[in-house]
C-alpha positions, -999 to 999 in steps of 0.1 A, spaced: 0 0 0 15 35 -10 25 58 17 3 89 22 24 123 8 17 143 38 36 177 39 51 164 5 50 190 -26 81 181 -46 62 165 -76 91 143 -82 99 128 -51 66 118 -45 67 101 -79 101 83 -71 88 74 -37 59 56 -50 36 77 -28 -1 79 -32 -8 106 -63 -43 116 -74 -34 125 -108 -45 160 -121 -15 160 -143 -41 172 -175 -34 205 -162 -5 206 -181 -29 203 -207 -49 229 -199 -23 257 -191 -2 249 -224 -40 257 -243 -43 289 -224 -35 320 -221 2 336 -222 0 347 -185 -19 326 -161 -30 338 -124 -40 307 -105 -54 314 -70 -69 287 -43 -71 285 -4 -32 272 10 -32 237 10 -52 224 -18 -23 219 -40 -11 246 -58 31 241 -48 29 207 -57 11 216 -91 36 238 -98 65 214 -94 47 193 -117 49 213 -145 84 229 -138 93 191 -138 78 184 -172 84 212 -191 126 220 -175 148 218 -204 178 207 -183 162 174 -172 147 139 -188 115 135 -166 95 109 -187 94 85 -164 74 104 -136 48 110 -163 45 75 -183 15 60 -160 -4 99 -159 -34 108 -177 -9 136 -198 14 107 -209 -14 98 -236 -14 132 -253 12 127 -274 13 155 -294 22 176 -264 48 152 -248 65 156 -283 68 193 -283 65 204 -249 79 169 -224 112 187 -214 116 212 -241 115 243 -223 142 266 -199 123 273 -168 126 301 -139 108 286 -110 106 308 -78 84 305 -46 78 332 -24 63 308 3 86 312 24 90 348 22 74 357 56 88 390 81 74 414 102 94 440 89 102 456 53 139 453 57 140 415 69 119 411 38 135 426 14 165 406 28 148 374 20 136 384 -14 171 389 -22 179 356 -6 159 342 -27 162 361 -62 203 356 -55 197 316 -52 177 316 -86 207 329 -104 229 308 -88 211 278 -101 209 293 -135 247 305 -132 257 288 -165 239 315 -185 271 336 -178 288 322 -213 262 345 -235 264 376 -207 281 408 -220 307 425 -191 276 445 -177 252 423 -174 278 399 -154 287 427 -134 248 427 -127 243 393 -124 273 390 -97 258 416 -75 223 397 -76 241 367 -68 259 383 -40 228 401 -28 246 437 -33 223 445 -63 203 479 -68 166 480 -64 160 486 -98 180 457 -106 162 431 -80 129 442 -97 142 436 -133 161 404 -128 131 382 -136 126 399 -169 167 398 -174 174 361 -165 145 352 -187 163 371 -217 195 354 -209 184 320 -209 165 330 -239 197 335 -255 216 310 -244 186 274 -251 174 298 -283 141 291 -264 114 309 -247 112 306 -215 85 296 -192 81 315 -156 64 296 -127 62 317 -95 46 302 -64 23 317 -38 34 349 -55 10 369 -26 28 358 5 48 384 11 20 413 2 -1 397 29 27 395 51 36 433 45 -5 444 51 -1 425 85 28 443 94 23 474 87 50 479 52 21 474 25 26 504 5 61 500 5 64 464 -3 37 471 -31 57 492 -55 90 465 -53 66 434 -58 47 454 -84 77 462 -110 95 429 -102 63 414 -113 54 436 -143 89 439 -159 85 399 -162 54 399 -177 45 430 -194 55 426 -232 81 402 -216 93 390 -258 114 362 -241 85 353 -225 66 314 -236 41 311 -208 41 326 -172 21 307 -146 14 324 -110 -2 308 -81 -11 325 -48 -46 328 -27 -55 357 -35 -65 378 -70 -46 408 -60 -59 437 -77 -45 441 -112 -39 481 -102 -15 472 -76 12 447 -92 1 437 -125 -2 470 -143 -2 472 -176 -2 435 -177 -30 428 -205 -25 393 -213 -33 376 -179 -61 354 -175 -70 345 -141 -84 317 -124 -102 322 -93 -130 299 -73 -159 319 -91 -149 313 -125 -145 272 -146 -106 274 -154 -90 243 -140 -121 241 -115 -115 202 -110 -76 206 -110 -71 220 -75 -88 203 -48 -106 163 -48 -137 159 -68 -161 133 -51 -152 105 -73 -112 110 -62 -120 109 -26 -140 77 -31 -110 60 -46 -88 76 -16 -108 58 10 -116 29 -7 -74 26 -13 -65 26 18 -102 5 30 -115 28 52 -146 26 63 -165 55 66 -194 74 70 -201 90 36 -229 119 50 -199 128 77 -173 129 50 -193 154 30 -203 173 62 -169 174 75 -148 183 45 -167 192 15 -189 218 3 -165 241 -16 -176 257 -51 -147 259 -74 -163 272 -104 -193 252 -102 -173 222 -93 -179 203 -63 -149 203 -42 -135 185 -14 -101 197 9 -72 174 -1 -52 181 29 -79 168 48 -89 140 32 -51 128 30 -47 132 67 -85 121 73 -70 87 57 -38 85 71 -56 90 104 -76 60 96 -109 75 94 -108 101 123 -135 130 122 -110 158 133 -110 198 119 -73 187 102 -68 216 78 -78 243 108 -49 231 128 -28 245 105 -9 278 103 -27 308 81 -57 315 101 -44 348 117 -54 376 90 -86 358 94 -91 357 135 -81 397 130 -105 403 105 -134 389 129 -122 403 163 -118 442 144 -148 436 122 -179 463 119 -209 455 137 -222 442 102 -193 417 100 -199 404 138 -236 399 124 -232 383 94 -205 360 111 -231 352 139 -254 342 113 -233 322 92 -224 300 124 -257 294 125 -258 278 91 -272 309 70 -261 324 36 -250 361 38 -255 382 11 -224 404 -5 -204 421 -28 -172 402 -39 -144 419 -57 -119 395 -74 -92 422 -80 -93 429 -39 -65 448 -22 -51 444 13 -51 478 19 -90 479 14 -92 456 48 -77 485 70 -107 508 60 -129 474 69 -141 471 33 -170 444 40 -165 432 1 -126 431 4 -130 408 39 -161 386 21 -135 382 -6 -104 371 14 -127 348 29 -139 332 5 -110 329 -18 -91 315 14 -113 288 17 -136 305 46 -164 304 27 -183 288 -4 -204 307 -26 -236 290 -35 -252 318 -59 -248 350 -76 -269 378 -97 -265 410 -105 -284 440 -84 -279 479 -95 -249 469 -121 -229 447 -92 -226 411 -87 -238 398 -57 -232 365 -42 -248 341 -17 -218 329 8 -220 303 35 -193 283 58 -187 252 35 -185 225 61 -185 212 97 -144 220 99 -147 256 88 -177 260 112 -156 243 140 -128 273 131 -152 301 136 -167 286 168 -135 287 183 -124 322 172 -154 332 191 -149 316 220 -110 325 217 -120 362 216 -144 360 248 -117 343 267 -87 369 260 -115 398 267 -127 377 299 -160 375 288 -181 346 306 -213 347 289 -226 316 312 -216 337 344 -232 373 334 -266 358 326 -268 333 355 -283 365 374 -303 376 349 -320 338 347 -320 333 387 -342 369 387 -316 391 405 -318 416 385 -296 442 402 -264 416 405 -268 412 368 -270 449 362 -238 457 388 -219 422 364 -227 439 328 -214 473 334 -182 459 354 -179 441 320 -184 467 294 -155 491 312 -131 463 314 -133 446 278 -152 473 253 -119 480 244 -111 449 231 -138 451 207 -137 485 197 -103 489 185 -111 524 168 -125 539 198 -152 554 175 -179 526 176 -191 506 209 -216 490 189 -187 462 184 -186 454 220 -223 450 224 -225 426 189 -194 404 198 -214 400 227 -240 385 211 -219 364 186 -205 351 222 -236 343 229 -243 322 195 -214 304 205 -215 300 243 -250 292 251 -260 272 221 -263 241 241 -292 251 268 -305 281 243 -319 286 205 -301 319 199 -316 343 176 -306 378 170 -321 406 148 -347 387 135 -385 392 124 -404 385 158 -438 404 167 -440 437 151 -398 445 142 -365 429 154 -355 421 183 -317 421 192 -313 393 209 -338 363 217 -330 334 242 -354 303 239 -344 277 263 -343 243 254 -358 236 288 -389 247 292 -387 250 327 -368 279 321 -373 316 319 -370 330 280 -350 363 276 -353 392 253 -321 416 252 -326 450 233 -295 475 230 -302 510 227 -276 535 216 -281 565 235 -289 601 213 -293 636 230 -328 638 227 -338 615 250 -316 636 273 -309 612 296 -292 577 292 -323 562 315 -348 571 289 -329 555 264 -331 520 284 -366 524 295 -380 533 257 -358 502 250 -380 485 270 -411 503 260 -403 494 225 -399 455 235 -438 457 246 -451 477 222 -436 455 190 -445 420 211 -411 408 211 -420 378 227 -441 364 206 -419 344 192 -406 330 228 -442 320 235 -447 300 207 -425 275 223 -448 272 254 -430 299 268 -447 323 292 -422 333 318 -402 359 302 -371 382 314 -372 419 286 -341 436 296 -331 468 278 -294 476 278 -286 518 266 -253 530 259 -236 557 256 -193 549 250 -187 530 280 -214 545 301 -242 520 309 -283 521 319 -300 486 325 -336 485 334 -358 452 328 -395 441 334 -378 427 373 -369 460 381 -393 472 414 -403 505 401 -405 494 361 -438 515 359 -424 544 373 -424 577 346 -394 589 331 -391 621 352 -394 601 383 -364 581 375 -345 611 362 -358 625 398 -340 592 414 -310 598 398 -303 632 406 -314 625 445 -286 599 441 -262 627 431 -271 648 458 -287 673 435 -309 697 456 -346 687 462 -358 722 450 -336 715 418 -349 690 410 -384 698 413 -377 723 393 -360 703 367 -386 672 363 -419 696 371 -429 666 402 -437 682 435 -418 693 466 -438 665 488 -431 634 462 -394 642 458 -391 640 493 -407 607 498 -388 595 470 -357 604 488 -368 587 520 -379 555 503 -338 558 490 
């Protein structure tokens, strides 16, 4: 039985090894038909690198590879072994491992790793002129110019032009790793304008240039690094190029398992690991499936546990109020509606561009899409989380986020369900000075802290509650519904108000919260589970200020200008003042006060 090629992405020593290979090798077939520049983009780990060793090892000049093709599907088109198996000079680069959190460390490693390609391609030195050796010895040595780094592509490809009177073919590997890398750490405009001319030197009317193919995660937009680069055709998850050559079809996972006689649960396969759209394709993850079999059949979130979810976690933790919603929704099995812009860019995410983050997520494998249409000339798509894995990931990144910020969902309601309402209220506003923060890393909209919340709660209380939020209930849309499972227990409505001057004080606010949870019958919905006993609280905000009142509260009846009467007693306001002020009479204030 052949071993499993876990971690493996050299094409050729996975042949040689005899390792298990599910053969997309007709790729080679479908790139040499394309177009002259190819842009190639799928979530990390569905086998792009090894894809692209493939082909560098079928079409290098310097090398006799037929025997790692003679028992693949491309071995029968003969036509194209003849004029293509081995008859081109290749420049294969990766940028995979091009990772720093700083624009000096990588430009350091770019040049690490542009001075090893000319090493390995040091024999073109015999048709060099004096200059261009001089050149080529300072790339070598990393001591090169900028403007020379970014041309070297386009020059080597010239050189070995010249010398194999061939053109050459260019195969660059996870060409966006290092943009993604500079956008975390704060160099993306600088890294942009070095990646960009590198990039479009070696393909713009590039004459030495056969066939260029680039693979990375992203379509980065065309704008930023591919200027003026009007041959490229791109390949993306949306669109049918090579949408069964990345990724396992159904049938190939089939023949996986029943390789390495597994048995298996077929509906927990497809719940656990499929559901991606490539293209109208139905798609498996490779990675794991592979693993899946090489853990003998164990239901475990393999391709999560992997590195590459941080841009992601970020992107949830900082997102809008809309993002926290959508993501609560999604969790709970829904399709979001949005905007998807192939030609994103990174820099879009810092001004929390909901179509730029919908778009990384989906082209990292975050998301499926399931439908589009157009609506006022744009193109609008129906996402969801593809499968019982990716769900497990943004389970955890919830709960991850509630326990750095200290957030115990379980403890803060156990008052609120128990009936002490006053504990609860003294709990919540503890909790919004300590951790709003967290959530609202601009310092310009609390709304975040109060809708994490609630996407804690999606996540933390979905075994004794049905969790719905915003939703169609009564007459509008409650914030936050609670129907417990056990009926024995109380139901809770949760409505946040964001406080505005002219309610004047931050008490109305909270008590027309809870005016408006009557009047639009809120729990209607609650009671159509045999519901009756119901806790309406009504949370107002104002920053990190905070005014709870609920249907427990003692004096819920009282008016507004009584309350606003309480609260100025409590500040020691004067009672004259305050008769003045809220228009009640000498006598009441003061048995107000006394009853304080």
């Amino acid at each position: 039985m052949k071993r499993l090629p876990i971690g493996r992405s050299d094409f050729k020593s996975l042949i040689e090894d005899n390792m298990y290979f599910v053969d997309k090798s007709m790729l080679i077939k479908e790139v040499i038909e394309s177009g002259d520049v190819l842009l190639i983009t799928r979530p990390r780990r569905f086998g792009k690198t090894l894809s692209q060793s493939m082909m560098k090892y079928f079409f290098d000049i310097t090398q006799n590879n037929e025997y790692l093709f003679k028992d693949l599907n491309i071995y029968k088109e003969k036509n194209i072994i003849e004029k293509h198996l081995n008859k081109h000079p290749v420049i294969y680069i990766t940028f995979k491992d091009l990772k720093s959190n700083n624009l000096k460390k990588m430009h350091d490693l770019l040049a690490m790793e542009l001075s090893r390609l000319y090493i390995k391609h040091e024999y073109v030195f015999e048709v060099l002129n004096e200059r261009e050796k001089d050149v080529y010895n300072k790339i070598m040595g990393r001591e090169a110019l900028d403007a020379d780094y970014e041309n070297c592509i386009r020059s080597l490809s010239e050189y070995m032009e010249r010398y194999y009177d061939k053109k050459v073919i260019i195969l660059i590997d996870e060409y966006d790793t290092p943009i993604q890398q500079a956008y975390l750490h704060g160099y993306y405009d600088e890294i942009i304008s070095l990646i960009g001319n590198l990039f479009g030197m070696a393909l713009k009317d590039n004459v030495y240039l056969e066939k260029a193919v680039l693979t990375g995660i992203t379509r980065v937009s065309k704008e930023s690094i591919f200027t003026g680069v009007n041959n490229l055709e791109v390949s993306t998850v949306l669109n049918e190029l090579f949408n069964d050559k990345y990724g396992l079809t159904k049938e190939e996972v089939e023949e996986v398992l029943k390789y390495y006689e597994l048995e298996y649960e077929e509906n927990e396969v497809i719940d656990w690991y499929n559901g991606y759209n490539f293209g109208g394709v139905e798609i498996y993850n490779p990675f794991s499936i592979v693993t899946l079999a090489k853990n003998k059949g164990k239901i475990r979130p393999y391709w999560m546990n992997t590195s590459g979810n941080y841009l992601i976690r970020k992107l949830i933790k900082e997102g809008t109020v809309n993002i926290k919603d959508n993501v609560e929704k999604l969790i709970n099995g829904e399709e979001v509606e949005c905007e998807i812009i192939e030609t994103m860019v990174y820099g879009d995410l810092n001004l929390n561009s909901e179509s730029a983050i919908w778009t990384l997520f989906l082209f990292s494998g975050y998301l499926k899409w399931t439908s589009k249409k157009r609506k006022n000339n744009i193109t609008m798509y129906k996402v969801k989380i593809p499968n019982e894995e990716v769900k497990d990931f943004f389970v955890q990144t919830v709960r991850n986020m509630l326990r750095e910020s200290n957030i115990n969902i379980n403890n803060i309601l156990l008052n609120l369900i128990n009936g002490y309402i006053e504990e609860f209220k003294e709990d919540f506003q503890k909790l919004t000075i300590n951790t709003l923060s967290y959530f609202d890393v601009s310092g310009e909209e609390p709304e975040r802290f109060y809708h994490g919340l609630i996407l804690g709660m999606s996540v933390g209380l979905k075994e004794e509650y049905i969790i719905k939020s915003n939703r169609e209930t009564g007459l509008g849309r409650a914030d936050v519904i609670l129907i417990p499972k056990d009926k024995t227990d109380k139901g809770i409505i949760i409505e946040f108000k964001k406080f505005y001057k002219n309610e004047k004080t931050l008490l109305n606010s909270a008590q027309n919260g809870l005016k408006q949870i009557n009047e639009k019958k809120y729990e209607e919905e609650i009671k159509s589970y045999g519901i009756n006993d119901i806790i309406k609280v009504s949370i107002a905000f104002d920053k990190k200020e905070v005014e709870i009142v609920s249907n427990l509260d003692k004096d819920v009846e009282v008016t507004p200008e009584e309350r606003m009467a309480k609260e100025l007693l409590k500040n020691g306001v004067d009672i004259e003042i305050i008769s003045k002020t809220t228009k009640l009479s000498i006598e009441k204030i003061k048995n107000m006060s006394n009853q304080l």
